[in-house]
Structure formats: structure tokens, C-alpha cells
C-alpha positions in Angstrom: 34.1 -79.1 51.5 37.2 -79.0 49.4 39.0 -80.8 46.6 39.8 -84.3 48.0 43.3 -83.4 46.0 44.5 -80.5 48.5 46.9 -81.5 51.3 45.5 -80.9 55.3 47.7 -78.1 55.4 46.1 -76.2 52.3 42.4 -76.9 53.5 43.6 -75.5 57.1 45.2 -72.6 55.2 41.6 -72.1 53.0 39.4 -72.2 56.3 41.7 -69.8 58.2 41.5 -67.6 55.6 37.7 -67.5 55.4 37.5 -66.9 59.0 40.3 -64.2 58.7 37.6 -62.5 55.7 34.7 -62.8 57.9 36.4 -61.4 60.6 37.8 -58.3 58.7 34.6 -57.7 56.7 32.9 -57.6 60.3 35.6 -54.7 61.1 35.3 -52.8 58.3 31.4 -52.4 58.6 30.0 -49.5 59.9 26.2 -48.8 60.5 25.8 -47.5 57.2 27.8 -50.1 55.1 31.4 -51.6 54.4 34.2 -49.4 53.9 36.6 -49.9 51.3 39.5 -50.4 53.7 40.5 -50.7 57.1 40.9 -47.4 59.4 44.3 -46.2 59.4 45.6 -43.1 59.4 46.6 -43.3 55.6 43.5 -44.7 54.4 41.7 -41.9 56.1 44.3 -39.5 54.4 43.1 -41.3 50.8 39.3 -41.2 51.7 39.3 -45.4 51.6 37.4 -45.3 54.6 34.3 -43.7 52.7 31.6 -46.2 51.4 32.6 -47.3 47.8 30.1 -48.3 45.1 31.9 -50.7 43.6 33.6 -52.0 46.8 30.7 -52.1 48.5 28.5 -54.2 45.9 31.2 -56.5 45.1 31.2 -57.3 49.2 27.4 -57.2 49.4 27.5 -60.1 47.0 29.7 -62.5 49.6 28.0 -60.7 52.5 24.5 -61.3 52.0 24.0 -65.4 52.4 27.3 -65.3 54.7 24.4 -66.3 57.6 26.1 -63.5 59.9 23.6 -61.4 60.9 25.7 -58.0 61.3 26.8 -58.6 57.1 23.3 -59.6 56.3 22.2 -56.6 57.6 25.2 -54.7 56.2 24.8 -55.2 53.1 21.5 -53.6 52.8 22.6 -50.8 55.4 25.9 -50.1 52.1 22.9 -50.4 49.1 20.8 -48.3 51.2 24.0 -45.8 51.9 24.7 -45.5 47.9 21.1 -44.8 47.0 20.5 -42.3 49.6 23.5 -40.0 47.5 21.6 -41.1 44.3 22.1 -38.4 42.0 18.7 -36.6 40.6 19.6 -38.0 37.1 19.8 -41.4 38.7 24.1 -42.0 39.1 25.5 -43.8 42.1 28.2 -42.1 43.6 31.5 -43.2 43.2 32.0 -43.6 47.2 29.7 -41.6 49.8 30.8 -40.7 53.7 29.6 -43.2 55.7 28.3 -40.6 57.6 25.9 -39.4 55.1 27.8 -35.9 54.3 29.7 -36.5 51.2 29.2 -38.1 48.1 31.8 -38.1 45.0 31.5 -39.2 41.3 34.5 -38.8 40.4 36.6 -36.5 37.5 35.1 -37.8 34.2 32.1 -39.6 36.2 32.4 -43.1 37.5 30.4 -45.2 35.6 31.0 -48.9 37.1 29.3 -48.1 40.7 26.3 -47.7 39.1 26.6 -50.9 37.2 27.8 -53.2 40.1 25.1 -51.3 42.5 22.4 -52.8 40.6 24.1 -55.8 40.4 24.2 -56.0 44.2 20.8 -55.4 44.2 19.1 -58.0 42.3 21.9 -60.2 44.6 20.3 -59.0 47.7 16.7 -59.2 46.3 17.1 -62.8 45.3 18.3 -63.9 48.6 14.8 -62.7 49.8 16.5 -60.0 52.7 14.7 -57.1 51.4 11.0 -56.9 50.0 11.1 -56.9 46.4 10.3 -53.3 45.4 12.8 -51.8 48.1 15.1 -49.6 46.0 12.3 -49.7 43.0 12.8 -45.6 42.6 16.4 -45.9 42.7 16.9 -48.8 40.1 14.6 -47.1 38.0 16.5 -44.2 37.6 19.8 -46.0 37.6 19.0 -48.0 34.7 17.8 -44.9 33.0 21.0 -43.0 33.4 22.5 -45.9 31.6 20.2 -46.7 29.0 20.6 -42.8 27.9 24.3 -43.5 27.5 23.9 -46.6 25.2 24.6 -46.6 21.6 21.3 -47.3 19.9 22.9 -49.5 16.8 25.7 -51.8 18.9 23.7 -51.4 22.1 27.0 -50.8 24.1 28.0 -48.1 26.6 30.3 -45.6 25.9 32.6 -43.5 28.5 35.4 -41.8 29.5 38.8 -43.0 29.5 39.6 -43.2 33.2 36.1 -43.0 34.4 36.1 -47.3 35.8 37.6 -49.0 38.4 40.6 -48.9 36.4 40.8 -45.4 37.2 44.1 -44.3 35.9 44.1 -46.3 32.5 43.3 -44.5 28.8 40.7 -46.8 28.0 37.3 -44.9 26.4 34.7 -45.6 24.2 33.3 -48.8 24.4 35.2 -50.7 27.1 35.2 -54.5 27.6 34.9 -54.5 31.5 32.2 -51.8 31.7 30.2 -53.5 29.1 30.2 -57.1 30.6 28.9 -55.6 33.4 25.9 -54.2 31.5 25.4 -57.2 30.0 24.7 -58.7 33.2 22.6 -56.0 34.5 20.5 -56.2 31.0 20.6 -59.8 32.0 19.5 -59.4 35.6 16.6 -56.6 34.8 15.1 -58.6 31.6 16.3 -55.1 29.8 16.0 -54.8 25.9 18.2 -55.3 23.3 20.2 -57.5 25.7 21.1 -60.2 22.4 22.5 -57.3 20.2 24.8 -56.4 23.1 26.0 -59.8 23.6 26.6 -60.0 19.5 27.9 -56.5 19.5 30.0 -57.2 22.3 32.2 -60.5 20.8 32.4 -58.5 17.3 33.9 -55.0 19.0 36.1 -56.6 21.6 36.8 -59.8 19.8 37.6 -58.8 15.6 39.1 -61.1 15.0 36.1 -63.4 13.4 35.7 -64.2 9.9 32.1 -63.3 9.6 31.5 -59.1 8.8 29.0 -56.7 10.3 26.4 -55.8 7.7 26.6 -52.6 9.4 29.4 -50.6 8.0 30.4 -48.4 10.9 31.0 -52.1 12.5 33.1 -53.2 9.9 35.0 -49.7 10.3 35.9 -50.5 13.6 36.7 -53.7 13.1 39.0 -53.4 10.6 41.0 -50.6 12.3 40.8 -53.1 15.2 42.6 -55.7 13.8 45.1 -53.6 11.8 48.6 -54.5 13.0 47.7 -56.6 15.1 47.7 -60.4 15.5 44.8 -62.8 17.9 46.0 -62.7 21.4 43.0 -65.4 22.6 41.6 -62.3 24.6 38.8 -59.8 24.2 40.1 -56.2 23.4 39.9 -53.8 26.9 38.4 -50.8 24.8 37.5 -50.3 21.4 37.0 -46.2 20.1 37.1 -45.5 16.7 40.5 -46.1 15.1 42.4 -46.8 18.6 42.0 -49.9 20.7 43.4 -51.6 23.8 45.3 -54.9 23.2 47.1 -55.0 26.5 45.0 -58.0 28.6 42.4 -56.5 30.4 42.8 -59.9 32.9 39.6 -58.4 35.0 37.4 -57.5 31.6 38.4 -60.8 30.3 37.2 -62.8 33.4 34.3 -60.9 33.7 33.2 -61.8 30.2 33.3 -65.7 31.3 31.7 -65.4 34.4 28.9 -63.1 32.7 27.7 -65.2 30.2 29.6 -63.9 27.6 32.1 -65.7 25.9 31.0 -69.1 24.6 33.4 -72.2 25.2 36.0 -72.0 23.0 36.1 -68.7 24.2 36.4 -69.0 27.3 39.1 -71.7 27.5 40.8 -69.3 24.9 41.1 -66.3 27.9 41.8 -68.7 30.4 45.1 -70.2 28.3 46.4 -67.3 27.5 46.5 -65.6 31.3 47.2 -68.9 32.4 49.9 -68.8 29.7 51.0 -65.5 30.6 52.0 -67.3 34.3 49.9 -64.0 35.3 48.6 -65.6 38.7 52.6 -66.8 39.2 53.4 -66.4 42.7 50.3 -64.8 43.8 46.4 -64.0 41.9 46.5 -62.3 39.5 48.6 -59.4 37.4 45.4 -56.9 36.1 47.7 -56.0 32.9 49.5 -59.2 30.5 51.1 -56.4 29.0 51.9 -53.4 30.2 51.9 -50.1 28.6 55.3 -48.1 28.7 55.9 -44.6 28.9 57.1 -44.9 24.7 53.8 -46.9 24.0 51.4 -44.6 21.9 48.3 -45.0 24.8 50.5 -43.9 27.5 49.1 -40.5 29.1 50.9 -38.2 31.0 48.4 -38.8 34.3 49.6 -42.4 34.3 52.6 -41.3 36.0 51.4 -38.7 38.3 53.3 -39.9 41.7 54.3 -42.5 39.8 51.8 -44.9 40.5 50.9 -46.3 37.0 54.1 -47.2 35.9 54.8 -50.7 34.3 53.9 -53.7 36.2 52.1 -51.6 39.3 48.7 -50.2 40.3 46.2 -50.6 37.1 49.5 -51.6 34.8 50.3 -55.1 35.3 50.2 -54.6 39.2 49.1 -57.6 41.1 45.1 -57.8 42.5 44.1 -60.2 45.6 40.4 -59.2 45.2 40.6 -60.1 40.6 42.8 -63.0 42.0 39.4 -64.3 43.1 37.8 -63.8 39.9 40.4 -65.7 38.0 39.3 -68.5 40.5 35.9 -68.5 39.7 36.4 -68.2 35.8 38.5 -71.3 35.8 35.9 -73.1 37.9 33.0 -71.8 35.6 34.9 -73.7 32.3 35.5 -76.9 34.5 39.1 -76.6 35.6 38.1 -77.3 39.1 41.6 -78.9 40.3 44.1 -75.7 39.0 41.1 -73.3 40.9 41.7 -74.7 44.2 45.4 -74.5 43.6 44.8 -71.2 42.6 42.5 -70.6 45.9 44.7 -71.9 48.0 47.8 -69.6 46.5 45.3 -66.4 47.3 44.8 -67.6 50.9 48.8 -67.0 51.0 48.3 -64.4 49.5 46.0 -62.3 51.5 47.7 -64.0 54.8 51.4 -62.4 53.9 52.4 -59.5 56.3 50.1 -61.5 59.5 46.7 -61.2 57.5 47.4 -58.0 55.8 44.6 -58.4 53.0 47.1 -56.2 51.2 45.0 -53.9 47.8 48.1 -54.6 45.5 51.6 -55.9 45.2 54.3 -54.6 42.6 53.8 -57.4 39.3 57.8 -58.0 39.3 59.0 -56.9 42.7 56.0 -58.5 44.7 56.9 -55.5 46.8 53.3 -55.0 48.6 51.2 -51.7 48.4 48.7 -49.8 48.8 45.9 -49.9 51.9 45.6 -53.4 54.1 42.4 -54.3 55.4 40.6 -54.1 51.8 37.1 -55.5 52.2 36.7 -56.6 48.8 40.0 -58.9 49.1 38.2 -60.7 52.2 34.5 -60.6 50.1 35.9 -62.0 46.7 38.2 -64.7 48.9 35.0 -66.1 50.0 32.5 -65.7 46.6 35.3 -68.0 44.5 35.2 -70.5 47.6 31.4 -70.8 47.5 32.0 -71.1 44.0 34.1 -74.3 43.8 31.8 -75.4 46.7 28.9 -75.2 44.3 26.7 -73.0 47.1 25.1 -69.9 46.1 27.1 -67.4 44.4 26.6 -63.8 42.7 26.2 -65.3 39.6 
């Protein structure tokens, strides 16, 4: 089923492109889970062929309910992988060895895997392919290792900078896109204190109200928040004492829609202004509306190391197949079902350029691509945002 808008060549182009996902999530698996990234010789070189825990829970979540057996079964085989490497104080690794010997968390610890692993679980769970106390120990003490890194008056995490999938970015403290994520997994787990997070959540990242916080250290930070600075229609990407990120967190941003997050008006408010921004313009979606420059005050010297994180590549306004699909889903979620399937459609071409490549990132100005082909969670998110607009199943 598609929209009855689309042209014969555009639906041909959308099923190809599922088929092409299915095909290269099948390739990608291994007995013990889904790698990151196809084998090649340079993804061996840069360790994407280990078993990611973010990569992997993001393609449980199209894998389990594709109905192919070998994905059904490998998406337990990944969330069983992960857990085995659980650390004693309850972390998921940041990627293990598929073959069981290595597991890495990461310079500053990785605190997203351990977010999106639970995630995956309750997914799996719910689609009734595991019993419902398999990986009770392990979610247990996952939720406990995050619990003991909440603050206990705004009911927020609080990390590292460079310590999310955004792995080369200064954001720290209380960071939109880590915290949307525990929303959802307070959600998920029927945790406590799950309404003050929400609250405390659209009054860090979003100051910009005209209500105060009776809490002082609230109205602290949200006064140094909006000094200088002027309503973009998007949630902050970090918020830490007297220094916050204004840049467009696109990912952050969609994951607060399609988490429950932001209400209506703010919803639509995100989606204008990366829609606005002509961030998804040729291909979905630029991860950065604006990018930091070596003269900007949050620039850090590890942002340029091989010069990877300059502006308008990698983590800096670089280009992002796999977000690309969560900028289709957030459009569908407030109702603008017609621009999603354009949008899906123009990620199909995407991930088809270079015969299928599934390429991890492109260059935001130079479209140049980069990085490893063959990434499994460009195939898995490509076919989550379809089963969205079809109105099957999804993750959330």
C-alpha cells in the first residue's frame, strides 16, 4: 500500500528498495546478531563489523515482525549478543565482537546503547518472539545503571559530552536526544517520575515558555538558556549549566515527536523549521541546521581530529540515510502524510545511489558520499518509516 498520489515509477522505486533492505539486513546478519555494516576490508579496519548497541536495537525494531524467519530470529540472537557483554553494574556495551570476545563502552562511556537496548527489548517482547521474562536480569540492571545517573529534582540524565551516537559532538549535561530516549524507556517500563521528566524535559530544552520553574536552579538554567538567543521552533540539543546547544539537533528533535514528547504545536513547530531549513533537500536528512565552525565558542579541538567533524559532514550538518527515516515517520506522526511519501520516496534514491550502496553519510553541501556502505540501520529505518505510513506495526 502506498499514497494513491505517487507515480508507478516511485512505488516501483519504494518496493525495490524494501527488497534491497531485506536483502542487505539478511547479509549483514551473523549467528549472533546484525552487524553495523557490511564486510569490507575498511569496515573491518574501523571495527563496523562488531555488533552495535545502538545499530543493532534500531534494526531489531524493523526486524522483528519483518515475517523472515532468519531476522526474527536475529534480532533476539543481537539482544541476546549485547546482554551476554552486560557489564556487572548493568551497561550495554557500546558494540561487542560478534564472536563473543570483545566488548567496548566507549571513551567517556556510551550511554545511548543502553537506552535503545531496552528499547528493543520491550519491541521484541511485545511481538510475542521471546517469553516475557527473557532478559528480566539484564533489564533489571540496565535500568538501574540509568536510574543512578538521573537527576533526582528534573528527573533527567546527565552525561558526557561525546559519550551518544553523536560521538564526536560537545554536547554534555542534559542532552535532548539521550533524554527522549529515556522518556520512552520510562514510558515503556511504567518507571517513576516519568511526568516530571516529560515537564522537565519541554522547560530545559525548550526555554523559551512564559511560565517559570518554582524551582530556582530551573529558572537558573533557563534564563542562561535563553540569554542571547532568540526561539528557533526547536528543542535545545543539550542544556549544562550556563552553556547550551542551539545548533538543530534534527535527530533529538524527531525523536521528541515520535516519543511522545512534544505536544502539537510543538511538533509542527520542529517539523517547519527542518522543513524550512530545506534540510532533507536533495536527500534525508542533514543531522546539524547549523553547523558549528571552528571560531564558534563549542567547537573542540577533537572535532577535527582527521578532519571528520568539520562543517556540514559527519555529526556537523553531514547528511543521514538511516535519521532520513526518522524525519519520515515524524512528519507522518503530525499528519503530513503526502510530503512523507515524497520524502520516502527521495530516501529510496537515496540509499539506491552508487547501485544500492546504503551509503552511512554524504558531505551536507558536496553530497560527496562517505563513510561505510552496507549500513544495516539505513536498510532497518528504510523499512520502520514505510510500515509507518502503511499504518502496520511500528516500534512506536
Amino acid at each position: 500500500m502506498s499514497d494513491p498520489s505517487l507515480d508507478p515509477s516511485s512505488r516501483a522505486l519504494i518496493d525495490a528498495c524494501s527488497e534491497a533492505s531485506l536483502a542487505l539486513l539478511e547479509c549483514n546478519l551473523t549467528r549472533h546478531g546484525i552487524l553495523a555494516a557490511s564486510r569490507t576490508a575498511a569496515a573491518e579496519a574501523r571495527r563496523y563489523t562488531r555488533i552495535f548497541g545502538r545499530d543493532a536495537a534500531i534494526c531489531v525494531m524493523a526486524m522483528c515482525g519483518s515475517g523472515v524467519a532468519a531476522l526474527e530470529e536475529g534480532a533476539v540472537a543481537s539482544l541476546d549478543a549485547l546482554a551476554a557483554k552486560q557489564a556487572a553494574n548493568g551497561q550495554i556495551p557500546k558494540y561487542v565482537d560478534p564472536e563473543g570476545h570483545d566488548a567496548d563502552f566507549w571513551y567517556l562511556g556510551c550511554i545511548d546503547a543502553t537506552l535503545w537496548w531496552l528499547i528493543a527489548v520491550d519491541h521484541v517482547r511485545r511481538h510475542g518472539k521471546v517469553g516475557a521474562d527473557h532478559w528480566d536480569n539484564g533489564v533489571e540492571r540496565a535500568l538501574e545503571w540509568l536510574l543512578a545517573q538521573e537527576h533526582q529534582h528534573f528527573r533527567l540524565l546527565q552525561q558526557n559530552e561525546a559519550s551518544d551516537w553523536a560521538d564526536i559532538m560537545p554536547r554534555s549535561g542534559y542532552v535532548l536526544y539521550t533524554n527522549a530516549l529515556w522518556f520512552d524507556v520510562k514510558r515503556r517500563f511504567a518507571l517513576c517520575h516519568s511526568d516530571e521528566t516529560h515537564h522537565h524535559f519541554n522547560h530545559l530544552f525548550n526555554p523559551f515558555q512564559r511560565d517559570l520553574h518554582q524551582y530556582h536552579r530551573a529558572r537558573l538554567l533557563q534564563h542562561y538558556a535563553r540569554r542571547g538567543r532568540r526561539d528557533r521552533g526547536l528543542y535545545l540539543s543539550f542544556v549544562n549549566l550556563a552553556v547550551v546547544g542551539d545548533e538543530g539537533d534534527v535527530f533529538g528533535n524527531l525523536l521528541a515527536i515520535q516519543c511522545g514528547l512534544a505536544d502539537e504545536a510543538m511538533a509542527h513547530s520542529i517539523t517547519n523549521a527542518i522543513g524550512s531549513a530545506r534540510a532533507s533537500d536533495p536527500y534525508p536528512v542533514r543531522v546539524v541546521l547549523h553547523p558549528l565552525s571552528e571560531q564558534h565558542d563549542l567547537w573542540r579541538a577533537y572535532m577535527g581530529r582527521h578532519r571528520q567533524n568539520l562543517v556540514h559532514q559527519y555529526h556537523n550538518g553531514g547528511i543521514w540515510p538511516f535519521i532520513g527515516a526518522f524525519w519520515v515517520m515524524a512528519l507522518a506522526k503530525v499528519g503530513l502524510r503526502e510530503e512523507a511519501w515524497a520524502e520516502l520516496v527521495k530516501l529510496a534514491r537515496t540509499n539506491e545511489l552508487d547501485d544500492w550502496r546504503f551509503t552511512e553519510w554524504f558531505h551536507g553541501r558536496t553530497l560527496a558520499p562517505l563513510g561505510m556502505a552496507g549500513q544495516s540501520w539505513n536498510a532497518a529505518t528504510f523499512l520502520m518509516a514505510r510500515r509507518a505510513l502503511q499504518g502496520q506495526d511500528t516500534a512506536w
